[in-house]
Each structure stands twice: as C-alpha cells, then as structure tokens.
LOROPA-244772 format. One record per atom (N, C-alpha, C): residue in one letter; x, y, z. Coordinates in steps of 0.1 Angstrom, whole numbers, plus 5000, padded with zeros to 4 digits. Example, Ala and Ser with C-alpha at 12.3 -4.5 7.8 and 13.67 -1.06 7.14 Angstrom:
2
A513249435078/A512349555078/A513249675078/S512849785071/S513749895071/S512950005079/
END
This chain:
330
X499948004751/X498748024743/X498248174745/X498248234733/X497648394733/X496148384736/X495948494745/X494348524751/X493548564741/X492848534739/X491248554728/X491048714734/X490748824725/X489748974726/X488248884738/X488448974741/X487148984754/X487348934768/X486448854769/X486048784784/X486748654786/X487648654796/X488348494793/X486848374793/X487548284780/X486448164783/X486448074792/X485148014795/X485447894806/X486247804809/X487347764798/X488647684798/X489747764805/X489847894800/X491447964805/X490548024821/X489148044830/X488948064837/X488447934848/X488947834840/X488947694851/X490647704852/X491447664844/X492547684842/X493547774848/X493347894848/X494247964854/X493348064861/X492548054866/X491648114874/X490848074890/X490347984884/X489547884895/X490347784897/X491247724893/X492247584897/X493347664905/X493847804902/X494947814909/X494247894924/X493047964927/X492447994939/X492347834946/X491847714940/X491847664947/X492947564954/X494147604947/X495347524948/X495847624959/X495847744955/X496647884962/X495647804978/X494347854978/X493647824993/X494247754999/X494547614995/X494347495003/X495747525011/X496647605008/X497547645015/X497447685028/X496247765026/X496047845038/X494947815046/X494947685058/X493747655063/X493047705068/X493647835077/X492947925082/X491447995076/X491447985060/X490548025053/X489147945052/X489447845056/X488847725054/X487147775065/X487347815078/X486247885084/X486647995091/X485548065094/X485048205101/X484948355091/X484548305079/X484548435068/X483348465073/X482748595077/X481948665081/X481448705067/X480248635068/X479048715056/X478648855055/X478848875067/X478449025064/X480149135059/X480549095055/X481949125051/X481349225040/X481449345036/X481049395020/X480449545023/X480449575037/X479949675036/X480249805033/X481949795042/X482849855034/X483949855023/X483949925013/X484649895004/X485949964996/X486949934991/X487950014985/X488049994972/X488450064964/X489050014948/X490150084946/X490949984940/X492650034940/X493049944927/X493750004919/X494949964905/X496249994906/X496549924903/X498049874899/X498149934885/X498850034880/X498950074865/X500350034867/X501450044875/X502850054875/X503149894876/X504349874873/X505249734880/X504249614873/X504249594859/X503049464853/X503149384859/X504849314860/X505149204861/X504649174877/X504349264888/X503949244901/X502249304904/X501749334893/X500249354896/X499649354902/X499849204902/X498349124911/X498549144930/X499749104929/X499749134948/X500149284949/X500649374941/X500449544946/X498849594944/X498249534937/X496649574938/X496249494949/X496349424954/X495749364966/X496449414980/X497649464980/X498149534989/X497849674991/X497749764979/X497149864978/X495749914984/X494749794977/X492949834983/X493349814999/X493649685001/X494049625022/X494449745029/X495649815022/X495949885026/X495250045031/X494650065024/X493150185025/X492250145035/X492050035032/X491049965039/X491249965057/X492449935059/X493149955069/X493050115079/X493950165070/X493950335076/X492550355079/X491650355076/X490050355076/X489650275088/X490650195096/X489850125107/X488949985099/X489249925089/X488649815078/X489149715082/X489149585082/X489449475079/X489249385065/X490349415059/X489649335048/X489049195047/X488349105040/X488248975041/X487448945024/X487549015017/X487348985006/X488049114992/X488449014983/X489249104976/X488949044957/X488249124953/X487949104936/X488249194928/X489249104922/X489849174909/X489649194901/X489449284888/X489349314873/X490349314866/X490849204857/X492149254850/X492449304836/X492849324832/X492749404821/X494249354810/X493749294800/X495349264798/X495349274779/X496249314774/X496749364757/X496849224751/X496149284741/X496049164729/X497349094728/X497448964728/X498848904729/X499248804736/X498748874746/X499048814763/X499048654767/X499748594767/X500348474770/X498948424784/X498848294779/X497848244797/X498648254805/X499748204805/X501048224816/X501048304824/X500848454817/X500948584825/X499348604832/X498348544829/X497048574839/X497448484848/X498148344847/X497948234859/X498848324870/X499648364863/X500848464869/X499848534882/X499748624874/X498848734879/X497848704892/X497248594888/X495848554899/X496948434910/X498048404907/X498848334918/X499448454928/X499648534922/X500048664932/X498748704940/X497848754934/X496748764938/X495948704953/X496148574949/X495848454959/X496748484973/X497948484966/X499148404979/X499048554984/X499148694985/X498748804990/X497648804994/X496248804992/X495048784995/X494948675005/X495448575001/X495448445014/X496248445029/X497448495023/X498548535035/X497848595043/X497048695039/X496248825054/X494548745059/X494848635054/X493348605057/X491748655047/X492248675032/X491448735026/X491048605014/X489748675016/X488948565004/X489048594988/X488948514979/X489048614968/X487248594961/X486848704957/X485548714952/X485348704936/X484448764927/X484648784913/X485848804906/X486248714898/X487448754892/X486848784877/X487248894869/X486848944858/X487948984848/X488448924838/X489548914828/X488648974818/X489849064809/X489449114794/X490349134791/X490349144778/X491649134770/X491149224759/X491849364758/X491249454755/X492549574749/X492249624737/X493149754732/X493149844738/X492849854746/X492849994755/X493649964766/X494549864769/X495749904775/X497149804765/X498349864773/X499249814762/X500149734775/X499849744789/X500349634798/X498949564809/X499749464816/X498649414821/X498149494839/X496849544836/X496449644851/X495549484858/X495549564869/X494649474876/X494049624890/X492549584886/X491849714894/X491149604906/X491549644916/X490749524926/X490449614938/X489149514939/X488049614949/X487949494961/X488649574974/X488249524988/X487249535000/X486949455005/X485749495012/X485949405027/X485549515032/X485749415053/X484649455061/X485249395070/X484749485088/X485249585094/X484649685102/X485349755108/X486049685119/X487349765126/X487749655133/X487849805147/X487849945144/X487750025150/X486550165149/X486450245159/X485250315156/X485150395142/X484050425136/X483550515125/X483950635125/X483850705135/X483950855138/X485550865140/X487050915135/X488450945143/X488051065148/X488951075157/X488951245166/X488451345159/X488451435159/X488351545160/X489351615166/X490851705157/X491751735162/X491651875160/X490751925148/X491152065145/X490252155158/X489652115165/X489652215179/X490852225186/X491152135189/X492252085201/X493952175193/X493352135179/X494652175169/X496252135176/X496252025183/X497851935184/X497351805185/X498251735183/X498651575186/X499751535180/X499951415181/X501451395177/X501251315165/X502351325152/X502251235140/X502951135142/X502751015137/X503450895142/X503850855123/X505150815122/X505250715112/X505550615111/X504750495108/X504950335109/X505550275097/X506950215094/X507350195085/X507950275074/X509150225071/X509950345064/X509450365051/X509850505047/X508950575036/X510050515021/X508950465013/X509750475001/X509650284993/X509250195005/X509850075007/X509050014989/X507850034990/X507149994975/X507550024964/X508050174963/X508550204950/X509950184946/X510650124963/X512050094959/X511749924957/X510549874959/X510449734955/X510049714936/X509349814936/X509249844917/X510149854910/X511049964918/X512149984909/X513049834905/X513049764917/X514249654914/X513449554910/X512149514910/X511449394900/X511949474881/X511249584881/X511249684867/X512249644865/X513149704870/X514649794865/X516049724872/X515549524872/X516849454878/X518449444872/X517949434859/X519149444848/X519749554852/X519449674849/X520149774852/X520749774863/X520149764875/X520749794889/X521749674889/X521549544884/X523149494890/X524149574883/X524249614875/X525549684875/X525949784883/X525049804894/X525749924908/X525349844920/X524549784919/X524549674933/X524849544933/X525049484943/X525249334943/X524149274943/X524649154945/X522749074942/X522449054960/X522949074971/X522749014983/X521449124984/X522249234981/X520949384979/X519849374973/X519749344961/X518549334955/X517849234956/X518449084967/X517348974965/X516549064980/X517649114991/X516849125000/X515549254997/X516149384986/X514849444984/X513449334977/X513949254969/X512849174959/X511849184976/X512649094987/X511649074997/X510749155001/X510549294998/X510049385003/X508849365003/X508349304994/X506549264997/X506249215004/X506949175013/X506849155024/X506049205038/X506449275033/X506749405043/X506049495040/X504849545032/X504449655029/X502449645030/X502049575043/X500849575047/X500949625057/X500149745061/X499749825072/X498649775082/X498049635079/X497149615091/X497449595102/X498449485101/X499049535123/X499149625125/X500049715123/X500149855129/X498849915135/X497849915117/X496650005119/X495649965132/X496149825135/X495149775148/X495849825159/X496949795158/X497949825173/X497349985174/X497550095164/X496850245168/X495650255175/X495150135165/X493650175167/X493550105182/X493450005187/X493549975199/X494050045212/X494950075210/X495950145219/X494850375219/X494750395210/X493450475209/X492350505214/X492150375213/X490450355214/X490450355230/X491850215238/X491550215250/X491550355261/X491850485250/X491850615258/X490350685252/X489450625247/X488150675240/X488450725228/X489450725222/X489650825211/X489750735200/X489550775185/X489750665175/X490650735167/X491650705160/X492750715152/X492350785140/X493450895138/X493150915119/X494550845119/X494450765103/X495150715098/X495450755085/X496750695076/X496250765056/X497950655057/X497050565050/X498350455039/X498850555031/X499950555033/X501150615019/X501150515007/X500350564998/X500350484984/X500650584973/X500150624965/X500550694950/X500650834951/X502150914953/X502550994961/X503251004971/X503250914978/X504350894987/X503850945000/X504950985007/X505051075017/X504851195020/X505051265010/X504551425008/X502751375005/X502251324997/X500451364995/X500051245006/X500851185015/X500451065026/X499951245038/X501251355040/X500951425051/X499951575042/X499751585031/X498551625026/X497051555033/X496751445025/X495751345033/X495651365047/X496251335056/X496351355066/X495651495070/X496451575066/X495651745070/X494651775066/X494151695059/X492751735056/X491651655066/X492351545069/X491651415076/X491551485089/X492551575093/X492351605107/X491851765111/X492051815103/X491551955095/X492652025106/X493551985102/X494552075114/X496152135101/X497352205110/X498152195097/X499352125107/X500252135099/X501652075107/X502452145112/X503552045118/X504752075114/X505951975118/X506651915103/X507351785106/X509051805106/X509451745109/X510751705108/X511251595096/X511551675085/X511851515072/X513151485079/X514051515087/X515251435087/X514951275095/X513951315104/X513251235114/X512451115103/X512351145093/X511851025087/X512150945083/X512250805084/X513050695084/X512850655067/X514250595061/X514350585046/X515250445049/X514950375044/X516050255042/X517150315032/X518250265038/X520050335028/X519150285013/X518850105017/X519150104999/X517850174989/X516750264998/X516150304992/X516750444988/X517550514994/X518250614995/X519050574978/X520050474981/X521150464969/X520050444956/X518950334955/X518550294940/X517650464937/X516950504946/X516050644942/X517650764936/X518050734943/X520050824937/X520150784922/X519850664920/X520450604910/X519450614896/X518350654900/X517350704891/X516950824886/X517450884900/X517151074899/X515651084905/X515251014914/X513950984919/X513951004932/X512551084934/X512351164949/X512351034961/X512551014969/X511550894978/X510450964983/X510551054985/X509451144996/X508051124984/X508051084970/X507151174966/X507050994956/X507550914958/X507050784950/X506350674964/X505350604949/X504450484961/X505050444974/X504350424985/X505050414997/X504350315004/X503750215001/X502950135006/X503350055016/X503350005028/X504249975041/X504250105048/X503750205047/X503950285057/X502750365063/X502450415074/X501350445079/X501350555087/X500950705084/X501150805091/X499850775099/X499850815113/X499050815128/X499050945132/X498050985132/X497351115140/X497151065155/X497851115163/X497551095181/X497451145187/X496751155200/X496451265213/X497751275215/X498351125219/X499951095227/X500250975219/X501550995212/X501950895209/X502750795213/X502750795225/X504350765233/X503750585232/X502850555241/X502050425240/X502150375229/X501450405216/X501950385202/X502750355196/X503850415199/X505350395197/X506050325202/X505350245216/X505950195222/X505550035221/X504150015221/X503949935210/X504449895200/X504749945192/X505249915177/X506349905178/X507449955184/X508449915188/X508949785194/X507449785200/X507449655210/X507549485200/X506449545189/X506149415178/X507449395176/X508649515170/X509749485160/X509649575152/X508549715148/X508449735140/X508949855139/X509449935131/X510550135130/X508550185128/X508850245139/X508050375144/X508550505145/X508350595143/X508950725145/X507850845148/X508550935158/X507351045161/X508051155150/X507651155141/X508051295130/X507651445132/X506551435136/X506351615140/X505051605153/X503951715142/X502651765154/X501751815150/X500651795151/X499851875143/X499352015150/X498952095142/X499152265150/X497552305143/X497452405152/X496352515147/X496652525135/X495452575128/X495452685115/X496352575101/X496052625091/X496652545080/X498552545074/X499352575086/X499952585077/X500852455079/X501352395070/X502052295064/X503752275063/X504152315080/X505752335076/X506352205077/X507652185066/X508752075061/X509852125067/X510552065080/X511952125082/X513052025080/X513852055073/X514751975068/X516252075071/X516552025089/X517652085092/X517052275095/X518052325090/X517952495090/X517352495081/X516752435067/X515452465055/X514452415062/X513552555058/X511452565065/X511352585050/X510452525049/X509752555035/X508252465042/X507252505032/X505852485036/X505152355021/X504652255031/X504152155020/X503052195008/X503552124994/X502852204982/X501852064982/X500752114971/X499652024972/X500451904965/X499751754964/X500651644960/X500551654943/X501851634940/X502051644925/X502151514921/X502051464907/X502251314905/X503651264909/X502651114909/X503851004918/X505251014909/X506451084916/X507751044906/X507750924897/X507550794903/X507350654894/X506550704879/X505050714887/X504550724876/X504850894861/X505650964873/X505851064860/X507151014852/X507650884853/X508750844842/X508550704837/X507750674829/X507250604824/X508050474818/X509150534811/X510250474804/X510850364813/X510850404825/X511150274832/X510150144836/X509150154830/X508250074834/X507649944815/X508250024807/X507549984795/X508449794790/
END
C-alpha cells in the first residue's frame, strides 16, 4: 500500500510503527528496566542521506556513535523519516525494524517517531536524534600546552562505507567477488558501534585523572576523523597512514569503484587522543578488538601524513567520496 502525502495516519503508525517497537522490544528484556529519566540532556542529530535501503540502523549508529566520542551514553533515540511520494508501507515497517533491532541491541529506547511523506526527497532519509548520560568527565585534556600524546585507532578505517557499497552496489560486485565475501561484509553492521571502546578509553583515562578526546569517523572518513581531532585537541600531528589498519576487502571493493577509503563514512572506528596509550591498547587488544598507535600529537599546527618516504600535510576535509558519487546510490 502507497503512503498518503503528509503525516503517517493512526493506522500505518499502529501498524508499522508502534506494533513493530513493540514486537522488536520484547526481544530485548534487558529494556524492560533501569531506563534513567533523566536520560535527554545530552543530545546528537545524525542522517542517513546515503544507503536507503539501510537507513534506519546507519542513522541510529551514526547519532550513538557521536554520542559516544563525547563520553555519552546513549539511551534514547527518535527518528524523523522522511520518505517520496510512492513509498510502499513495507519500506517504513522496513525502516523502523532496523531502527528498533539497532536501538535495542545497545540498550537504547526508541522515543518520537515522526513519518512524512513528502516531495522534497526522491529516497527514503531518516534524521534521528540521540540522547544519554555522561558516562565520562565533561572537560577532555587539555593537550595543546603539553603539545604530545599518543593517537590511538580503534577499528579499521573504511568498514561503513565498504558496508554501503555492498548493500547499494551487490549486483555489481558479484561479478568480482564471491558471495562468501560479500555475505561476510553484509555483517559489518555489526561491527561499526564505538561505545565499548569509547568506555574502555574513557576508563582506562580517567583512572590516570585525565579524560579522553575522542571523534567517531563518520562522513569523511579518516582524513576529516584526524581534522576533528586537531581541533579537539588544539595540537597538530603527525601520523603514519601505512600504520592504519584497512580490511583487504575494503581495500579490493574501494579499487573496484575508484573510491578513496581514507576519505568515505567510517563508522566503527574511533580516533583516541592519549597521555600514553600503551594501557589503551592493551585493553582493546585485550577485548579482541584491532587497536593501533598511528602517530602523536605535536606542538604548533602542522598536520603531517607519512605514507612511507611521501610527507605531505593534511588538507581541510573535502566531501565524503560516497557521497560525491551519487550514481551509485540512486
């Protein structure tokens, strides 16, 4: 059934709105108590313009993930969706079942849900706004006196937008990969929430007095993830990109597009500003999880990329590769 212009009505928002939160819940008992009312103080807003068909859980992975680097806990997450005259109910139940089973997996409530069906987009967005607890201090370091610490990166760079590519762009890629490859990238949503880590930092941090700068790699990648960063710590760099951890098959499918990894969505991964990262590292290693010490932060602003015997100096962040090729997404 095609969605009516405007506000979903009370039938398609019992229907595939309120019946599938409470089907998705009952999954997850854990939700059932200890939701802290005072949950809302802090807050994120994050969209999903890319990947329709996966919306609903990259907008909920995306705000958590902000929320996170920030020392946040999320525990409530409300969506806005936005979807083109046409639109099948199928594709909102779609939509808010992703939504749920992502939201519910981390312990997250779902709040306001707000549907329109509207000419002003021609795929389905979903803009969702999260809100938590702090779970570490307010204030991170202060590095640009000290001007060093170490950069830590949690989770290999690239993993989200090599997960877009192969929901988008599956037809195409079997004809260069096998399917063993692309079911195990499908899993990657798996894998692309930063809050353990961001607590392991922050803990491991804190037990030395100090609080963490953090910055989720989201729209931009890895190059505007160590932009963010320098500004967060008001210090400049200097990294090692060979040192940076890439999954092969993100390596082969970004080959197979003509697409940067350094410079598309990177959600799963978590640059760490540190006094010492060795504890950090050793941690995260300890969970299971690819940590890497990539460079350092230095005096004064400058921004060096060494890649081998090439120094070249980081440029301000330019649009996400993904999003500058559109054609793969339509």
């Amino acid at each position: 059934m095609d969605l009516r212009y405007g506000s979903a009505d009370e039938n398609v928002r019992k229907r595939s709105i309120l019946d599938v939160i409470l089907h998705e819940r009952q999954k997850f008992e854990k939700l059932q108590e200890g939701f802290s009312s005072d949950t809302g103080f802090y807050l994120e807003t994050e969209s999903s313009l890319l990947c329709p068909s996966r919306a609903g859980e990259l907008a909920v992975i995306s705000a958590v993930n902000r929320l996170a680097a920030g020392g946040i806990r999320a525990g409530l997450f409300s969506p806005v969706i936005l979807l083109p005259p046409g639109t099948q109910e199928d594709v909102l139940r779609d939509l808010m079942h992703q939504i749920c089973r992502t939201a519910f997996a981390q312990g997250i409530m779902i709040g306001e849900v707000k549907v329109e069906v509207t000419d002003a987009v021609t795929r389905p967005i979903v803009i969702g706004t999260a809100a938590g607890d702090r779970f570490c201090g307010e204030d991170p370091a202060d590095y640009s006196a000290a001007g060093k610490g170490d950069i830590i990166l949690a989770g290999p760079v690239g993993m989200e937008g090599t997960y877009i590519l192969v929901c988008e762009q599956f037809q195409a890629l079997r004809k260069r990969f096998s399917m063993s490859i692309l079911a195990r990238m499908k899993g990657l949503n798996e894998k692309l929430s930063v809050l353990h880590a961001a607590e392991t930092a922050a803990q491991i941090s804190e037990s030395a007095g100090i609080s963490p700068v953090m910055v989720s790699l989201g729209e931009g990648g890895f190059f505007a993830g160590l932009w963010e960063l320098s500004k967060k710590t008001g210090c400049g760099m200097d990294i090692d990109l060979q040192s940076v951890p890439l999954l092969q098959e993100t390596i082969e499918i970004t080959d197979f597009f003509g697409i940067n990894p350094y410079s598309m969505r990177s959600a799963g991964s978590l640059l760490i500003a540190a006094a010492d990262g060795n504890k950090i590292l050793q941690r995260l290693e300890g969970e299971g999880r690819i940590a890497v010490r990539i460079g350092k932060l230095t005096a004064g602003k400058e921004k060096i990329i060494r890649n081998g015997e090439d120094v070249r100096y980081l440029d301000r962040p330019q649009t996400d590769t993904l999003a500058s090729m559109p054609e793969l997404f339509i």
